[in-house]
Backbone bond lengths (Angstrom), bond angles and torsions (degrees), N, CA, C in turn:
res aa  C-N    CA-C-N  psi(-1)  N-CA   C-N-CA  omega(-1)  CA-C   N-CA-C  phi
1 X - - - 1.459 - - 1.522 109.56 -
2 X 1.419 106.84 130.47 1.768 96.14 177.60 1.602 112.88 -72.97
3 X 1.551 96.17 163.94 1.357 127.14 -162.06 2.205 88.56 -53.00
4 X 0.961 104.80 152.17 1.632 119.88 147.32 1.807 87.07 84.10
5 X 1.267 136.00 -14.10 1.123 119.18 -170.48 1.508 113.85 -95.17
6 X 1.410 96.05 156.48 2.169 101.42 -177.45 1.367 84.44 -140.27
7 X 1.197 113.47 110.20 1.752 128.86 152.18 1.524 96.41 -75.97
8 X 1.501 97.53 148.69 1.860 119.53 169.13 1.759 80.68 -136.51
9 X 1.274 82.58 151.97 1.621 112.02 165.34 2.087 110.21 -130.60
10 X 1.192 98.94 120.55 1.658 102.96 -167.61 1.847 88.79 -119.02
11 X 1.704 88.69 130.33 1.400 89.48 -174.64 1.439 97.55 -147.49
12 X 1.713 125.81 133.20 1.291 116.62 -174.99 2.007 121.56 -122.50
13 X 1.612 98.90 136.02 1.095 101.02 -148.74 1.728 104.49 -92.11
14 X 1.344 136.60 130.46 1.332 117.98 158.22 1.535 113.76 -125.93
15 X 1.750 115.17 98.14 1.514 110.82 177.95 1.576 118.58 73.34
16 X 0.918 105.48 37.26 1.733 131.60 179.35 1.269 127.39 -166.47
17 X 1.654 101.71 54.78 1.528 109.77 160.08 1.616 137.18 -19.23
18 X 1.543 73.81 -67.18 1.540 91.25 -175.34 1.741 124.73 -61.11
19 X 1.262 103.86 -34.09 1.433 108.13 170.29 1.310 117.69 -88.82
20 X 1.250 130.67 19.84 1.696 149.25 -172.62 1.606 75.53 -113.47
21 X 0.893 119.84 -68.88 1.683 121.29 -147.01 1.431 93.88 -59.55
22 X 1.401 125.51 -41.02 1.645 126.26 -167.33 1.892 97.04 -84.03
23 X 1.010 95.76 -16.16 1.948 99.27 173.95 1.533 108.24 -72.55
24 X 1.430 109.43 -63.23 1.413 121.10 177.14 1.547 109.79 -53.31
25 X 1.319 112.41 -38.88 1.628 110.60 -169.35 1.521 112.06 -80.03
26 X 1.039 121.42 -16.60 1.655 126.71 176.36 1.269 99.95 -84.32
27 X 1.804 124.40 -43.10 1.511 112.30 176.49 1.701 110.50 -65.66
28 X 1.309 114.61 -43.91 1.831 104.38 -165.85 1.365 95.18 -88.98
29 X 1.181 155.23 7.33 0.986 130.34 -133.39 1.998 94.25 -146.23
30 X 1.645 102.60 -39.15 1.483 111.25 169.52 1.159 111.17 -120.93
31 X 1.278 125.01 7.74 1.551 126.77 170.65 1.410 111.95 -124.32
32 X 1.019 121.29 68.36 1.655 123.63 -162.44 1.955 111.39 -67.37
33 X 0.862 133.22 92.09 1.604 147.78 168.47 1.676 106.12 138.87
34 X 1.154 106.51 32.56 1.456 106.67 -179.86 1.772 90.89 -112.39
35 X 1.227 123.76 134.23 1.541 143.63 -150.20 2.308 77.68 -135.87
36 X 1.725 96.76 131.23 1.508 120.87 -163.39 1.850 94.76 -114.23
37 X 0.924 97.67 144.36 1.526 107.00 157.82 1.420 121.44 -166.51
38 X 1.421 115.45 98.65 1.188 149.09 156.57 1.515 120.88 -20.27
39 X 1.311 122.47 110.57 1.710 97.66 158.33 1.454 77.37 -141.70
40 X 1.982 79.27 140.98 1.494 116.71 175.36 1.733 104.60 -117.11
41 X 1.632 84.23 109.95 1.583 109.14 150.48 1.608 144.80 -26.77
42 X 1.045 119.28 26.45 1.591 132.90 -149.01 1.495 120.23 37.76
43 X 1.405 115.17 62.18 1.267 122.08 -167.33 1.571 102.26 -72.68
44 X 1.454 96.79 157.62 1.833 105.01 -176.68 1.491 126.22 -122.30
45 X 1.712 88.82 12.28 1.427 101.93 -174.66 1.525 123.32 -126.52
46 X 2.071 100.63 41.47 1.527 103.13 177.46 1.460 100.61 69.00
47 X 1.109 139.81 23.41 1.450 134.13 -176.21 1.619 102.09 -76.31
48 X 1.404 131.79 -31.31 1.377 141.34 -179.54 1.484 115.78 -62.28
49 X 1.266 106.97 -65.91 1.525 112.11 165.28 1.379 122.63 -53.03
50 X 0.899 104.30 -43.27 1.903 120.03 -176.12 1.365 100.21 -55.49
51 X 0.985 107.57 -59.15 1.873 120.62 172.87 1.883 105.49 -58.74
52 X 1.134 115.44 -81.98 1.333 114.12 -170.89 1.856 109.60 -50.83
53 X 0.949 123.13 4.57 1.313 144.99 -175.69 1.316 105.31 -95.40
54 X 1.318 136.83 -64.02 1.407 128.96 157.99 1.374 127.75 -59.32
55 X 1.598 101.80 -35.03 2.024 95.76 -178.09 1.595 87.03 -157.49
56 X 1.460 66.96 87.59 1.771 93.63 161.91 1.604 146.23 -22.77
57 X 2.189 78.52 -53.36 1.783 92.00 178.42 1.283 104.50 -112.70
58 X 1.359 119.78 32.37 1.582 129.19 152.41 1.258 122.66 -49.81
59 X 1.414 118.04 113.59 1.719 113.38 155.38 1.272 145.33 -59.19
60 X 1.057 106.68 88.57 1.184 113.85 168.17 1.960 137.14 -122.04
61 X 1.686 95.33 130.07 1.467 89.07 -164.58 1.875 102.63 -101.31
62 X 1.377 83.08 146.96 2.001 92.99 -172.35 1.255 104.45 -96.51
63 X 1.533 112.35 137.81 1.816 106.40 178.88 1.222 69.53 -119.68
64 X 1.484 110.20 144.97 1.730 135.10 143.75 1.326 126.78 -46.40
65 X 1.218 144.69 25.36 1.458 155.58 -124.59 1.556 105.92 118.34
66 X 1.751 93.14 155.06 1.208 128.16 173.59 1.994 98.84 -80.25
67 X 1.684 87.88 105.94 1.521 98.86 -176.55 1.726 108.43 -89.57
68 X 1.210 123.93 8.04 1.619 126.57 -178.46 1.983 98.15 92.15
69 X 1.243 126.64 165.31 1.414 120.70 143.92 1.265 137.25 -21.41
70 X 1.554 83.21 -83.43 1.501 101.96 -167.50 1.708 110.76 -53.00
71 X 1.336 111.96 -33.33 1.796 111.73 -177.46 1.127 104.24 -53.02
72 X 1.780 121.70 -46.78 1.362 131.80 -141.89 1.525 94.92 -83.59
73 X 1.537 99.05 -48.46 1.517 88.98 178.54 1.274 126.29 -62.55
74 X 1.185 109.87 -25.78 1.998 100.16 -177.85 1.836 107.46 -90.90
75 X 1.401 111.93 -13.35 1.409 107.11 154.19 1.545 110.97 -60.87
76 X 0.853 144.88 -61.14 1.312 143.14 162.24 1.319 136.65 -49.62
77 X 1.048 129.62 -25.55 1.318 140.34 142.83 1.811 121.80 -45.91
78 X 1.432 92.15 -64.66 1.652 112.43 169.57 1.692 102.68 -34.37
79 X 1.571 94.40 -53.63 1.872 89.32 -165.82 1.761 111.72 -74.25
80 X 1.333 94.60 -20.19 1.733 98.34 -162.80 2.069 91.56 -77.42
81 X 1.123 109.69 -14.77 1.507 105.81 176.90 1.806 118.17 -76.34
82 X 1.646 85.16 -37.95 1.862 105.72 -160.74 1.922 86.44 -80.49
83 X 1.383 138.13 3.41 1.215 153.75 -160.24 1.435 102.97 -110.13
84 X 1.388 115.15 -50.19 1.511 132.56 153.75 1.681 106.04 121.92
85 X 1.925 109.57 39.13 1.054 118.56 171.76 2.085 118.46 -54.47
86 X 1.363 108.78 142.10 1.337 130.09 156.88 1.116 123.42 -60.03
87 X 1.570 112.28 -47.24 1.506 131.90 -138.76 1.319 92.22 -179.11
88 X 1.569 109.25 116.97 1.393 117.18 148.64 1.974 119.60 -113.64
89 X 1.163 97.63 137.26 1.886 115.83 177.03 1.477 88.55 -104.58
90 X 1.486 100.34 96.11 1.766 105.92 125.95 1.695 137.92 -52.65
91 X 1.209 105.67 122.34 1.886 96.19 -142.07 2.230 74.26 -129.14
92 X 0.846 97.18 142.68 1.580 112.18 161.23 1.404 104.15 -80.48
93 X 1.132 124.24 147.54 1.784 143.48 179.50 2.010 96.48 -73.08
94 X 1.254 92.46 -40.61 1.595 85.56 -176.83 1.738 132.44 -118.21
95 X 1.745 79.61 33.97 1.575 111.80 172.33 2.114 109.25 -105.96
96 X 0.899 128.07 152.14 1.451 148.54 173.72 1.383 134.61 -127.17
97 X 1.586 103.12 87.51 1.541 98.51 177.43 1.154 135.81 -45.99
98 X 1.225 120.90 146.14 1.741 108.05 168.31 1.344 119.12 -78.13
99 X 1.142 107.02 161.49 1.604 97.99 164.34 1.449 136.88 -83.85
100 X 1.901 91.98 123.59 1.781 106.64 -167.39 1.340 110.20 99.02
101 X 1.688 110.43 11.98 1.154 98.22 -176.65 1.639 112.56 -90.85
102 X 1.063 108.25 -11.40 1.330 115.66 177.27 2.214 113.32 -69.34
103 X 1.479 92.29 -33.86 1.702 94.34 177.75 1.888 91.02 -86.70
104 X 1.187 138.11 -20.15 1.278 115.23 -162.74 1.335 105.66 -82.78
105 X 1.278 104.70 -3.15 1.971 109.33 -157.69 1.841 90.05 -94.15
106 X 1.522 103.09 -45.39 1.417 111.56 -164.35 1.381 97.68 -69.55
107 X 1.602 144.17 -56.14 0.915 136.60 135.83 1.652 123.75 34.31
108 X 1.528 96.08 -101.43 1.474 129.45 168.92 1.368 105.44 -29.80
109 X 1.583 118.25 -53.66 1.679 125.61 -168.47 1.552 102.83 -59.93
110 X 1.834 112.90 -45.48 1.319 86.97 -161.40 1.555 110.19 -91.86
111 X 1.575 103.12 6.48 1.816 99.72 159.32 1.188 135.74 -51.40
112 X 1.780 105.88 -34.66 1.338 135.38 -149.80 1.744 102.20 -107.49
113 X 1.370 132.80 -8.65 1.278 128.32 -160.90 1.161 119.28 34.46
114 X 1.744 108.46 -63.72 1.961 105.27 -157.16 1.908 95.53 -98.26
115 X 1.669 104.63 31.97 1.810 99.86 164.92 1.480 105.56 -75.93
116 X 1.230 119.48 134.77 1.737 109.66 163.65 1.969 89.64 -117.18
117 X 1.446 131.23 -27.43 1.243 112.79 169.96 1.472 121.03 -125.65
118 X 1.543 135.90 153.23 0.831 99.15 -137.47 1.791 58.33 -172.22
119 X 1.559 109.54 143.73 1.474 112.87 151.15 1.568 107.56 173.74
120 X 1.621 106.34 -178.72 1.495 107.34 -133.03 2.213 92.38 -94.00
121 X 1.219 93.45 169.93 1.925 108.39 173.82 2.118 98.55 -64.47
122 X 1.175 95.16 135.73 1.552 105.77 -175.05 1.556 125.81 -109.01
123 X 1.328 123.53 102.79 1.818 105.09 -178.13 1.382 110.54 -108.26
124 X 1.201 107.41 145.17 1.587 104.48 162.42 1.685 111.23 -47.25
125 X 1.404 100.98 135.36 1.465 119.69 -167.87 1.383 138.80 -13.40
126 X 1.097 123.27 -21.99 1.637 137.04 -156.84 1.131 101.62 170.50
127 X 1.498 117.60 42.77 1.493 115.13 164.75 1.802 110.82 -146.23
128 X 1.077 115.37 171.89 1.634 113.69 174.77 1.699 85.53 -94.09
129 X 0.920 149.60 115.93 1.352 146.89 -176.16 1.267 86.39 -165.18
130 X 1.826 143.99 114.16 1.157 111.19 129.64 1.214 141.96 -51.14
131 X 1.898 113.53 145.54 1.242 103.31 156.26 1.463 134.57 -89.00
132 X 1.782 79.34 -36.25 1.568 104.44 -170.84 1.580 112.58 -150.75
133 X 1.260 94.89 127.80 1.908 93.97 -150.92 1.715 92.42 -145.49
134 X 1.547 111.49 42.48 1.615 124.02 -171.33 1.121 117.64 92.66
135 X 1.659 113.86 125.48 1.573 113.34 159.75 1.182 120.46 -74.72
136 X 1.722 116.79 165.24 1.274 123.52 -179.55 1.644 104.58 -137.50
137 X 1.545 123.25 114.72 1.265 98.50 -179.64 2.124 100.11 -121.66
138 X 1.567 106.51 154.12 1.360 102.91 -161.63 1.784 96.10 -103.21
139 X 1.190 111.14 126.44 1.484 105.73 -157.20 1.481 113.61 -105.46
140 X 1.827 103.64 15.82 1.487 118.71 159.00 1.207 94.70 -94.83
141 X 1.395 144.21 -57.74 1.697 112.02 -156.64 1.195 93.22 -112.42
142 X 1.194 138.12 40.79 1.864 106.37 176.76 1.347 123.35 86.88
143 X 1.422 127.69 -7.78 1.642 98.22 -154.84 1.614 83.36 -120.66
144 X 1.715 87.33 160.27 1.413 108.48 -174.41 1.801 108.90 -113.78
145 X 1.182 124.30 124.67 1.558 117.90 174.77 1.598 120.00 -131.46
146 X 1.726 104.71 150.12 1.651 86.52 173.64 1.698 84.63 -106.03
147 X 1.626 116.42 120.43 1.191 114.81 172.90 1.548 136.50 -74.99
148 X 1.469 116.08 -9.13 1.100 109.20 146.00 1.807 145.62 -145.60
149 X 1.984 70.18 69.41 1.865 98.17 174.52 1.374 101.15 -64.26
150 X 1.431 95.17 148.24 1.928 123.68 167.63 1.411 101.13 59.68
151 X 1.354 122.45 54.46 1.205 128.76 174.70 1.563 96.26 -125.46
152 X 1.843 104.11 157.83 1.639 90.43 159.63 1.543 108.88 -62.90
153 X 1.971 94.13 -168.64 1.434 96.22 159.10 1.088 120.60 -71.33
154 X 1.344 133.39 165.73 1.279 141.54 -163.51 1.443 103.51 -123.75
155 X 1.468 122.58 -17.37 1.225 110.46 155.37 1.812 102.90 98.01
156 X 1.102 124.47 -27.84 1.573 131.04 157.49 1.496 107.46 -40.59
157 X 1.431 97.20 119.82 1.872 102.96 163.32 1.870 106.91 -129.42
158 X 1.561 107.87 26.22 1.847 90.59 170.79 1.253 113.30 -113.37
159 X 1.575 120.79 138.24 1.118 139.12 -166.22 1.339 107.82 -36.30
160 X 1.021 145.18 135.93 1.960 119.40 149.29 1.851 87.09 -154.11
161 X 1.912 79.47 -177.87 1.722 107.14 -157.12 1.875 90.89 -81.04
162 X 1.611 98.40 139.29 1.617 89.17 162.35 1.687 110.16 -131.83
163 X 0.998 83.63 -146.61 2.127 77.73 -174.56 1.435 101.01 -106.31
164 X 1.667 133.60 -4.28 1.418 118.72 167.38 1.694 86.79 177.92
165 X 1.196 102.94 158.09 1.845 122.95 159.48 1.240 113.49 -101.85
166 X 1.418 117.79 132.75 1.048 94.23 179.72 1.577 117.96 -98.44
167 X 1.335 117.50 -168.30 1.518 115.07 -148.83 1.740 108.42 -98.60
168 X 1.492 102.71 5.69 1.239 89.72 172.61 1.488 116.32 -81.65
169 X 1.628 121.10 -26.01 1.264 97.24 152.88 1.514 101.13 -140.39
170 X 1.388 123.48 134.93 1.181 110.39 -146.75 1.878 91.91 -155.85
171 X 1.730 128.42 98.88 1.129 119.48 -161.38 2.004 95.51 -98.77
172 X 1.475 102.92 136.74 0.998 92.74 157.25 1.827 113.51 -144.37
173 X 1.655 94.42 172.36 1.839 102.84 177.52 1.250 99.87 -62.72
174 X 1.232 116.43 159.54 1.436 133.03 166.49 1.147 110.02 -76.33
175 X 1.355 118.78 -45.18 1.363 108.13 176.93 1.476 127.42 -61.34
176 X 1.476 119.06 4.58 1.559 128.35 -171.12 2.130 94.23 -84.09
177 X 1.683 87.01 -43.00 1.593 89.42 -164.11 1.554 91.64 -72.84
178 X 1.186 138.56 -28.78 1.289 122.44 172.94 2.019 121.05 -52.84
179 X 1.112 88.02 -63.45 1.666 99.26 155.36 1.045 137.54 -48.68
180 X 1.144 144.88 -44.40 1.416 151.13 159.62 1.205 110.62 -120.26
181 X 1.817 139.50 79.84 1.388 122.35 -175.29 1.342 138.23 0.54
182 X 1.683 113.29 -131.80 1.376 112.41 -153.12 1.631 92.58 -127.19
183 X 0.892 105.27 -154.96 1.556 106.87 -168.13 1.459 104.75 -87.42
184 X 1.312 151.00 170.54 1.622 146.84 -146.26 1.394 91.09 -113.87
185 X 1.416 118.56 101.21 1.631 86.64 161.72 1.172 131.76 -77.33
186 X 1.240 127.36 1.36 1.230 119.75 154.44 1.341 111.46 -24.77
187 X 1.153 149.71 -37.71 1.141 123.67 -157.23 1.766 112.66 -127.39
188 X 1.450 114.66 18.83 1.264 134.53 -177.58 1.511 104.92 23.90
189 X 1.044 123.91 -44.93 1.669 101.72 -158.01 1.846 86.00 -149.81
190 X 1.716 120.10 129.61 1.438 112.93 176.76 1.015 130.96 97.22
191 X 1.369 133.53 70.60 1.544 125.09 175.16 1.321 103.97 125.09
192 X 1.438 108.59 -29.98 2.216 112.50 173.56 1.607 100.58 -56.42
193 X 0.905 142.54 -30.74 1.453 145.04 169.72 1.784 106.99 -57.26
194 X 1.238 118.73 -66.27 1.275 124.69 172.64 1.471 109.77 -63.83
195 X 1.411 147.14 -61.49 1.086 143.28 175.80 1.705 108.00 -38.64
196 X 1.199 128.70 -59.15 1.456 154.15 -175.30 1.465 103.42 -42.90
197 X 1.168 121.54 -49.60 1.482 138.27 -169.14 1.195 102.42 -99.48
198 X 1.199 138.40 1.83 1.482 138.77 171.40 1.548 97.70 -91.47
199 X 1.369 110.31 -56.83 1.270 142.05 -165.86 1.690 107.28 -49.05
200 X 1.405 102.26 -29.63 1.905 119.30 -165.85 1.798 85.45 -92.75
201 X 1.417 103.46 -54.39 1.668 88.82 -166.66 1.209 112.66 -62.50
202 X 1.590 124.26 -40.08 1.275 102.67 180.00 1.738 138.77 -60.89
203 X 1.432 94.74 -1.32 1.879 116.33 -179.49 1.610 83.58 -104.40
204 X 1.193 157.27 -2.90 1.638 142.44 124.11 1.603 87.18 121.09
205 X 1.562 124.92 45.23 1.157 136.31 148.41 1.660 109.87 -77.21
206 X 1.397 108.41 153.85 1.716 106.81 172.89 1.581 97.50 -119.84
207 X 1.504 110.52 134.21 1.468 115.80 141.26 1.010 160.47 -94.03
208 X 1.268 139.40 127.79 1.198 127.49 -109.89 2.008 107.88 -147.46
209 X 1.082 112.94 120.85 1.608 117.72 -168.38 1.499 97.38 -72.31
210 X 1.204 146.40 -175.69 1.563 159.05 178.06 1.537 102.92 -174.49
211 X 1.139 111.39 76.35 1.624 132.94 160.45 1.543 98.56 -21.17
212 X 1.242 92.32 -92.79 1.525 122.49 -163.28 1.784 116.20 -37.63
213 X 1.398 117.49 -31.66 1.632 120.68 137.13 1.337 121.61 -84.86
214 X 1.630 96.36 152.54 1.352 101.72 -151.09 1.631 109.24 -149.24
215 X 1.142 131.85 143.25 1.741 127.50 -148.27 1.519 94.09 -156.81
216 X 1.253 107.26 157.05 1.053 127.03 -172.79 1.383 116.59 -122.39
217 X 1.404 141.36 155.60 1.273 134.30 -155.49 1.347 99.55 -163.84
218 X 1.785 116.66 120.17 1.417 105.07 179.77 1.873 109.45 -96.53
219 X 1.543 98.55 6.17 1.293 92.36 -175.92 1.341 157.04 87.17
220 X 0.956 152.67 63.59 1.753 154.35 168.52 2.020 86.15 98.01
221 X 0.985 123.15 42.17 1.730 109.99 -178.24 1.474 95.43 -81.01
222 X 1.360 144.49 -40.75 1.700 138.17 175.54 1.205 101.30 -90.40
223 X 1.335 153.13 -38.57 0.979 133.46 -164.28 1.662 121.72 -116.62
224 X 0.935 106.60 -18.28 2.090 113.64 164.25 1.315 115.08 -120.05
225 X 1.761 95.93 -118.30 1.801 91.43 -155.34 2.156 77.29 -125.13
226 X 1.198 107.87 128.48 1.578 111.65 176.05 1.504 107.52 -41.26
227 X 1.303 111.26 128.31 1.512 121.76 161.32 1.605 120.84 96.34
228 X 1.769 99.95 -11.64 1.490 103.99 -163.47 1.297 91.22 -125.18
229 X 1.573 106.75 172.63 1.918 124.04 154.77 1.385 131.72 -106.65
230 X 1.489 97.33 38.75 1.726 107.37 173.88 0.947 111.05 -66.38
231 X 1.695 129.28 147.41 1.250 144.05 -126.58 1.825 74.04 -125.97
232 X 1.308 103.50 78.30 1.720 96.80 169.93 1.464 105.44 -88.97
233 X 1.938 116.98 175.96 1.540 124.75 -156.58 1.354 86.61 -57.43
234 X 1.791 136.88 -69.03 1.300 156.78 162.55 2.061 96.04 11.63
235 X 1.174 78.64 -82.52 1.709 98.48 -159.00 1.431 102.25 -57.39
236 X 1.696 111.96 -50.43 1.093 98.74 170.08 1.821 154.12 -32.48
237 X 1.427 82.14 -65.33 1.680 102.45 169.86 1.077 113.51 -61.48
238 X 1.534 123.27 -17.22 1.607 117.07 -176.51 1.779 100.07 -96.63
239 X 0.953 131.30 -23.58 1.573 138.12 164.75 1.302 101.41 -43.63
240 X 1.430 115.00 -74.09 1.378 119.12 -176.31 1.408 150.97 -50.18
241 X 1.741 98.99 -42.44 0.872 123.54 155.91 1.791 125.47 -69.89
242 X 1.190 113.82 -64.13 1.861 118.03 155.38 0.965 114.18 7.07
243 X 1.955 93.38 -83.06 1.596 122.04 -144.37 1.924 97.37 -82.22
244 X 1.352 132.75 -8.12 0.985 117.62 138.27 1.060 158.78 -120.75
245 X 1.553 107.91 44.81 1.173 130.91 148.76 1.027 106.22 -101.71
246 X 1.367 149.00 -49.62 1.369 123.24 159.53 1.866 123.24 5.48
247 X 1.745 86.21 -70.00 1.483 109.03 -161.18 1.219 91.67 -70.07
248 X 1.694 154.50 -22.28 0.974 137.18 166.47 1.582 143.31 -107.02
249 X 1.596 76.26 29.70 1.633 100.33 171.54 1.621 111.70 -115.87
250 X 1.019 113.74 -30.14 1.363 117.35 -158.54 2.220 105.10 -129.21
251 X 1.365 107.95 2.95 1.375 103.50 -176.23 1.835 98.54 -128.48
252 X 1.361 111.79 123.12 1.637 108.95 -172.68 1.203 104.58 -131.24
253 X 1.379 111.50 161.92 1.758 136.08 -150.68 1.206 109.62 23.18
254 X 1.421 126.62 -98.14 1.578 133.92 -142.40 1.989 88.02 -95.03
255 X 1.078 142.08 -35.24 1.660 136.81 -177.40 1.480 82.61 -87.02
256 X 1.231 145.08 -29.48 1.497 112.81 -177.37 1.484 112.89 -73.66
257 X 1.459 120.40 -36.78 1.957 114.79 170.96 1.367 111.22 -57.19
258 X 1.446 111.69 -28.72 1.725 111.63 -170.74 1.514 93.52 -71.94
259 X 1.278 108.01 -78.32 1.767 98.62 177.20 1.282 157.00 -66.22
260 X 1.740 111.86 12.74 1.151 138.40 128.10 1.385 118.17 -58.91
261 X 1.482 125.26 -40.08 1.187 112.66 -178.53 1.918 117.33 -71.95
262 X 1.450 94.98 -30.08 1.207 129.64 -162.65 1.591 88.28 -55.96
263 X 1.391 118.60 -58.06 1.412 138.23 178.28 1.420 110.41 -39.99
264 X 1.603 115.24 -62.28 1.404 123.79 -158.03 1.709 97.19 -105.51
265 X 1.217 152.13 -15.58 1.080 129.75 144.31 1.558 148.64 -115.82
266 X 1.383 94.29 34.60 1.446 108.76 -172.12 1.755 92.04 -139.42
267 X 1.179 121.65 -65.12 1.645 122.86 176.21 0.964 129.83 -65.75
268 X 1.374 128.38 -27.15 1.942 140.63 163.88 1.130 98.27 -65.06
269 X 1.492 122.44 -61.78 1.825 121.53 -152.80 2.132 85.26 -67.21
270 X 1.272 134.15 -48.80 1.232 141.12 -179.45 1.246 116.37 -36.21
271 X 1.643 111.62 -64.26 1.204 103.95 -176.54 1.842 113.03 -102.04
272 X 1.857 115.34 36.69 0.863 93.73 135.91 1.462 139.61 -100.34
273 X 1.344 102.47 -28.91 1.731 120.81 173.11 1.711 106.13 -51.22
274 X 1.756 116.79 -13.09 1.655 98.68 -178.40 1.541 83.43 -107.53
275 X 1.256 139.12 5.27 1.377 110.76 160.19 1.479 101.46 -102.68
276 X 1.206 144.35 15.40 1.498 123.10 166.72 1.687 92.87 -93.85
277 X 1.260 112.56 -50.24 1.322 108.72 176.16 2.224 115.17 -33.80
278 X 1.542 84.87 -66.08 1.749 81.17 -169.08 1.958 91.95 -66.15
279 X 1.269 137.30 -22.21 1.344 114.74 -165.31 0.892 118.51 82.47
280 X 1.799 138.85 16.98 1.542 116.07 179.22 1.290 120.51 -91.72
281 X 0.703 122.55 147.91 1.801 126.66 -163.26 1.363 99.38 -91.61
282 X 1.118 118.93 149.58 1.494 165.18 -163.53 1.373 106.88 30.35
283 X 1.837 124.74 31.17 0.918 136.49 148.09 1.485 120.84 -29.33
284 X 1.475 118.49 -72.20 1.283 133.86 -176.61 1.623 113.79 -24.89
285 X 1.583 80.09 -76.00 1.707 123.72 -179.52 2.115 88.18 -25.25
286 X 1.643 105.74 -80.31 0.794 105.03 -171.24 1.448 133.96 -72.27
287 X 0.990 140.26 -10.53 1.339 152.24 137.66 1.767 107.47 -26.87
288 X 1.343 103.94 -82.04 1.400 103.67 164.40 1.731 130.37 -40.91
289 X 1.083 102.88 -29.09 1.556 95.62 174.87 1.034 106.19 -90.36
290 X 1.662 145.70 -19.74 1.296 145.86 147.67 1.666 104.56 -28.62
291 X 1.314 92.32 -71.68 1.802 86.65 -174.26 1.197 138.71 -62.02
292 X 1.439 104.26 -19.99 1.433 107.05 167.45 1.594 119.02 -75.13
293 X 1.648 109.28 -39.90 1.359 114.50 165.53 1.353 131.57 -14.83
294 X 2.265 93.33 -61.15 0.981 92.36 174.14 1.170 146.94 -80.77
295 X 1.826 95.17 -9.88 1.741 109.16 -170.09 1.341 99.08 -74.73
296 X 1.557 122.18 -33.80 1.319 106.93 172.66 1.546 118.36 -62.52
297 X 0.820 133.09 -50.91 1.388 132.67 -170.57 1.648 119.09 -63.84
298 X 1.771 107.65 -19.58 1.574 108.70 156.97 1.333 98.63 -76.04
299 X 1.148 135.64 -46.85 1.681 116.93 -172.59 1.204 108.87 -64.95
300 X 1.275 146.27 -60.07 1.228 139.51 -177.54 1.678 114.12 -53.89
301 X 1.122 119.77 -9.87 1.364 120.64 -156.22 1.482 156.06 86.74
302 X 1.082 104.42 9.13 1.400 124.00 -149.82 1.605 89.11 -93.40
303 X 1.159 137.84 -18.01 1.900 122.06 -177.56 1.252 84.84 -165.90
């Protein structure tokens, strides 16, 4: 690790000890000078002890309630700065670094100078499966993709620019969050990863993929079905709702009709045919009330 730098890794736990503990243990354990800080969600399942039980003088901050993501994460962030972080990695609780992936990422940054985010190629857990191998987002209609999910590896290890990282593990400078805050909570859970990284380029940061580290991801464990990307009620409504506010935070005049439209006739009709396909019930239902959520809340004003 070069001289002068302090990586933090901020990772937030709700009712999943055990996969916090295998989060934390891949960072201290295969990333040696990477410093963790925990915030737990008002967990109800001893998740505090369980944790302070293995590493004692671990940070970790307790909210009394389930504060959404995005809160937890920028509580944690906040502290990993006031700590006298370089670089913080937003790490998912039920994601697993590899080892060194934390120096290969930092690495990469100081190749890149104008990187402020920057993070590693992603597979489902114990498999060569990509998950996440660069975002791509299309900035006429709205839509966000990882273009080559559920593929093998592909075997690429050179750095290059993509259209976002996503936030399951997602390293950035401190000085980015100084510049453009913290993640929106507006949108608690979904899309603060993509918004965030929009948010850096437009202050003339680059983002930046790092092949050559590499993480593992078991996937939807709090919010779907473990291991998969079924479009459950959960995930749903937060798709819908998100992805248009997204489009009406960050897309203006003539790209904001395109990606509203982008939303309601290319991404609704989409993700209904993959929920009749997977069958999950009351998907629909909720998807749709996502979107209206949000359309109300652009009319009223609220984003």
């Amino acid at each position: 690790m070069s001289q002068g730098l302090r990586p933090f890794a901020v990772t937030v736990n709700w009712n999943r000890a055990n996969d916090t503990l295998e989060c934390v243990d891949s960072l201290l354990q295969g990333n040696p000078g990477t410093e963790v800080v925990v915030v737990d969600n008002g967990s109800q399942d001893r998740s505090v002890p369980l944790i302070r039980e293995r590493y004692p003088g671990l940070e970790i901050l307790e909210n009394p309630e389930n504060m959404g993501y995005a809160m937890g994460a920028n509580q944690g962030v906040r502290r990993a700065l006031e700590l006298g972080a370089t670089h913080v990695l937003l790490i998912n609780n039920d994601a697993v670094a590899g080892k060194g992936m934390v120096d290969t990422v930092l690495e990469a940054m100081s190749r890149h100078p104008s990187a402020g985010v920057a993070g590693p190629k992603i597979f489902y857990f114990g498999t060569d499966i990509m998950w996440f191998n660069g975002g791509h987002f299309n900035d006429l209609l709205g839509l966000s993709t990882h273009p080559l999910m559920d593929r093998q590896d592909d075997g690429g290890d050179q750095d290059r620019k993509v259209g976002f990282i996503t936030g399951c593990a997602m390293m950035v400078k401190a000085e980015v969050f100084r510049d453009i805050g913290f993640f929106d909570e507006d949108f608690e859970i979904y899309a603060e990863d993509l918004d965030f990284c929009l948010r850096a380029k437009e202050m003339g940061y680059g983002v930046w993929l790092v092949p050559r580290a590499v993480a593992g991801h078991k996937v939807s464990l709090s919010t779907g079905v473990a291991g998969s990307n079924l479009m459950t009620p959960y995930r749903s409504y937060y798709y819908a709702r998100n992805m248009l506010i997204m489009v009406r935070k960050r897309m203006k005049g003539a790209r904001f009709v395109t990606g509203f439209m982008g939303q309601t006739f290319i991404l609704l009709p989409y993700y209904f045919m993959l929920m009749g396909v997977q069958r999950t019930r009351g998907s629909f239902r909720q998807y749709l009330k996502g979107y209206f959520h949000a359309l109300e809340g652009m009319i009223k004003g609220r984003y």
